[in-house]
N, C-alpha and C positions, 0 to 999 in steps of 0.2 A: 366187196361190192364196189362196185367203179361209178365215179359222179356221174348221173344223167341216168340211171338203171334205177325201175320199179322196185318198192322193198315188198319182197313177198311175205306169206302171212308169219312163217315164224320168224324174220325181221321186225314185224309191227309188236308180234307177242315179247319176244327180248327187251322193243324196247320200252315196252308197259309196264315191264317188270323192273327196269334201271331207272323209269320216272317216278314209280310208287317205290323206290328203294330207298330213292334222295328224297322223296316230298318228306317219309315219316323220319329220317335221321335229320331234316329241317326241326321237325317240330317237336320229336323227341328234345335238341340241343335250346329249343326256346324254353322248354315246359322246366329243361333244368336252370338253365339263367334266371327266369323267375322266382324257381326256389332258393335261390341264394339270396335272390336280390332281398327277399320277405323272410328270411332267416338269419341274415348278416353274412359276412365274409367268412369263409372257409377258414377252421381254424389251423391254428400254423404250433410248429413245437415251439415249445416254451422256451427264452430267452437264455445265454448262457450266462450263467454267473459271475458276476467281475471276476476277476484276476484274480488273487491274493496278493495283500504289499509285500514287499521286498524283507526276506530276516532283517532283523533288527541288525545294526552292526554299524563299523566307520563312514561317514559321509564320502563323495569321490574325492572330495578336497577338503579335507579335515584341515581347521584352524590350528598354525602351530603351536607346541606347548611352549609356553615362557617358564627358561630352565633358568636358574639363577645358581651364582658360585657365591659360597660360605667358609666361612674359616672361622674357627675359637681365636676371640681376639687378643690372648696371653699366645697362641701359637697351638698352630693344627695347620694335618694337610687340609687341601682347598676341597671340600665336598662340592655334589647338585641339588639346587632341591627344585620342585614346581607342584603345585596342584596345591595351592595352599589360598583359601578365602579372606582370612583373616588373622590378625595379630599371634591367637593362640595355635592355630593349627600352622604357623610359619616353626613356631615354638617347637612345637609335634616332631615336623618333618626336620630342624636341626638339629633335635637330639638322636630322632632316628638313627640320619648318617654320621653322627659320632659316638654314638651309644652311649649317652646320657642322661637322664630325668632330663624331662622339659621341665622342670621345678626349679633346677638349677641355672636357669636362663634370666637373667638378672633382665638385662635391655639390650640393643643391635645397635652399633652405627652404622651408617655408611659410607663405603669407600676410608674409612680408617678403622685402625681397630685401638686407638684411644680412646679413653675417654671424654671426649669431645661435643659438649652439649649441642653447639652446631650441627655437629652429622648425625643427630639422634635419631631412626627410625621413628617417626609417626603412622600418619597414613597410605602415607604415595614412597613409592619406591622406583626409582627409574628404570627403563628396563636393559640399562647396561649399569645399573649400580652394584656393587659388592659387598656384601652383607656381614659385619662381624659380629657373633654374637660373647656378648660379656658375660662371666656364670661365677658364682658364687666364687665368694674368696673368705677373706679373713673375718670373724666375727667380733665386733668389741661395744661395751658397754661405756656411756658416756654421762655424767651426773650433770646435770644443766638447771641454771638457777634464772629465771627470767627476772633482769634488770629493767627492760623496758615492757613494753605492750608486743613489740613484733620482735622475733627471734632472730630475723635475719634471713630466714628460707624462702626460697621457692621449691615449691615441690612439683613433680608429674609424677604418671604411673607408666607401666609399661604395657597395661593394655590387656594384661592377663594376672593382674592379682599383685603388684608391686609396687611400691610406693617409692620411690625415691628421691633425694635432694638432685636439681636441676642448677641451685646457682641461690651461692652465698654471697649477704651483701656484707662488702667490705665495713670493717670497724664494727659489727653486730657483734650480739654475746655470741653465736654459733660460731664468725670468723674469729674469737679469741680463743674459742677452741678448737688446736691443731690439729686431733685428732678427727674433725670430723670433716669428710673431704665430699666434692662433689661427684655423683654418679652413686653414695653409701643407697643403701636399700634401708628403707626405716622400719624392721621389723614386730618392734614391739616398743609401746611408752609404759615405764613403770611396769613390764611385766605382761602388760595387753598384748595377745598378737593381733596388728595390724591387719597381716597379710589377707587379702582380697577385698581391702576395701578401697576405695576411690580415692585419689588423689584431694579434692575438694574435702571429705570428708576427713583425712587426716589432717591438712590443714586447721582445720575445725577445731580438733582437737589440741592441736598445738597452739591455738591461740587461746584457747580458755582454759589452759597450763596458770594456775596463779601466781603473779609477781611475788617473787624474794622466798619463795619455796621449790625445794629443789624436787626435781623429776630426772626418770632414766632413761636413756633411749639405746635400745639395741640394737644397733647398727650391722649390716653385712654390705662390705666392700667388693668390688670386683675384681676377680682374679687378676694378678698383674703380671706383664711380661718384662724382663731385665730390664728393660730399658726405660719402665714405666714404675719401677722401684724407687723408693722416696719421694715421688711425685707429688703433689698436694695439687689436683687440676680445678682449677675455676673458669665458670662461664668467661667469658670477656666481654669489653664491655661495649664492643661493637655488636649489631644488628643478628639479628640470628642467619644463621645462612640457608641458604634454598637446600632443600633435601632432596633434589628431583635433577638428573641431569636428563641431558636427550631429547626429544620432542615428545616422546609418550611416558607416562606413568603408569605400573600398576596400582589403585586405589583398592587399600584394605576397610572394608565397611564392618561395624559391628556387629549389624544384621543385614544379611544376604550374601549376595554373591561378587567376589571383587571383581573390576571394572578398569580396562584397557582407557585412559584419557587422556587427552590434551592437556601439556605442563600449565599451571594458573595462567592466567595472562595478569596482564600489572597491575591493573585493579583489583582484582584476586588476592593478589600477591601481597599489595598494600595495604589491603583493608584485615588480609588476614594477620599480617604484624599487629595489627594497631589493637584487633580486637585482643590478640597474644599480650599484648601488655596490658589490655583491662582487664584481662583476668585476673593476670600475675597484683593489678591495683587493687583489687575488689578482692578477690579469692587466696591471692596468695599462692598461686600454681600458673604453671605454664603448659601448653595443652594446642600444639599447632593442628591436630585431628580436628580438636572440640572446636578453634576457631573459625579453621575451615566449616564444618557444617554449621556454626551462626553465622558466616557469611553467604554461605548458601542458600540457609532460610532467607533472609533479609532482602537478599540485593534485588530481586524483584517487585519486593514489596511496594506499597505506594504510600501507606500510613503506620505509626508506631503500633497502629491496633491490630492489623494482618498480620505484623514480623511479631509479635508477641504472641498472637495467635496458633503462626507456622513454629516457631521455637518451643512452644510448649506441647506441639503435637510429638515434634523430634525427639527432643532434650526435658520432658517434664519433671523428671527425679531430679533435677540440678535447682528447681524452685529459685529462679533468679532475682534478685530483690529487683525492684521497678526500676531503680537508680541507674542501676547496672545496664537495663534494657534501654534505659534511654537515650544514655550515652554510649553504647555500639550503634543505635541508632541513628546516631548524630555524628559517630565516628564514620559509618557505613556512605552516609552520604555527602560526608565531606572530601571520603575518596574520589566520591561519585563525582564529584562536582568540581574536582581539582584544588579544591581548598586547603589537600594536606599532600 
């Protein structure tokens, strides 16, 4: 049909049929808008499931292991060791790689394999230090009569059940007996074995030893190498020496897990001498772990009653007399203060 031309009638009918075609597909498309609208929104499939995480396994950047080099300090080749928390399980892993009881693990220096109360393993170990471990040697029996009140010892332990002498005082009844040398293992008084008891606590024992009767003490020495034959080694009488080279230490904790640190800084360092010699005043033992954690307690403290409070949460089996507490406290902040 061409513009301007009549629509005849089956044109009119056609398009009656295309106008009622679209009016009801109008209102059919309204009648269903409606029903959603009073029904809510059409519903949709259901969500997919997160992910699952990644197997368990190495991080992309696993933190390195800190491997450490050992040697039997009479003479061994140089073992590795690493993956070790604390004192005993360092034990573990050196007898491991030499195939020996870790029972036989008297104490460790570092960086020598003398008997060298200075290099003594405590708690922090640098992490380019080299680890020598000392192990049983000779056994001997010593008959000891106490002349005075104090024998002349200092004792520590090794952190896993040993007890041993750290440093005889010159002219004492102990230094007049030759036989008994510094780094011995104090294994039994009169027969008692000692072994796994606390440093403080043999102490104990040796001072309530009664004057002008005699007692026994069975002594085990550390294996010696040629060159360390006839030796008789005593502390000396300068300053103990830092145990830590490097910028970082490992810290072995007696409970948890050991801890990558920053070397003491000198307050630290100082406070933890000083409280090292209250002990050795008070207790009779030397113990540079134990001093470090009551300087740790303390040095934030603000009165004698919270550092008492934090030290008997840490340290409560050691039942410290008050004297004692007073004067680390008084020691603590005279570092603090530049007074010492």
């Amino acid at each position: 049909m061409q513009n301007g031309e009549a629509m005849g009638p089956q044109d009119v009918q056609a398009a009656e049929v295309v106008a009622r075609a679209t009016e009801e597909h109008k209102a059919q498309k309204a009648q269903n808008q409606h029903s959603q609208n009073q029904e809510g929104p059409e519903p949709s499939a259901p969500p997919l499931p997160p992910s699952s995480p990644p197997p368990p396994g190495p991080s992309e950047y696993p933190r390195p292991r800190l491997v450490f080099h050992t040697q039997l300090a009479h003479g061994s080749p140089t073992g590795r060791i690493h993956s070790f928390t604390n004192v005993k399980e360092l034990y573990a892993k050196i007898a491991e790689v030499f195939n020996i009881s870790a029972s036989e693990i008297l104490f460790c220096t570092l960086n020598s394999h003398k008997v060298d109360m200075q290099k003594l393993l405590g708690g922090q170990i640098g992490l380019e230090d080299f680890i020598f471990a000392h192990v049983r040697g000779e056994t001997k029996e010593v008959e000891v009569t106490k002349t005075e009140d104090a024998l002349g010892l200092t004792i520590t332990d090794n952190g896993a059940g040993y007890a041993f002498i750290k440093r005889i005082k010159e002219s004492s009844t102990i230094d007049r007996l030759k036989t008994v040398c510094v780094g011995d293992h104090i294994e039994a008084i009169n027969d008692q074995s000692i072994v796994g008891c606390r440093h403080y606590e043999v102490a104990k024992m040796l001072k309530e030893q009664p004057r002008g009767e005699p007692f026994t003490l069975r002594l085990v020495g550390p294996k010696k190498a040629f060159d360390m034959i006839g030796m008789r080694t005593r502390a000396p009488k300068s300053s103990e020496g830092k145990l830590v080279n490097g910028r970082e230490t490992l810290r072995l904790r007696s409970k948890g897990a050991a801890t990558v640190q920053e070397v003491p800084n000198e307050f630290e360092e100082r406070a933890t001498k000083k409280v090292d010699d209250l002990l050795e005043s008070y207790m009779g033992i030397r113990d540079l772990e134990l001093a470090t954690t009551i300087v740790e307690a303390g040095k934030d403290k603000k009165n004698p009653d919270d550092f008492a409070e934090a030290l008997d949460s840490v340290l409560g089996d050691f039942a410290f007399p008050d004297v004692f507490l007073f004067d680390v406290w008084g020691a603590i902040g005279d570092v603090k203060n530049g007074r010492i």
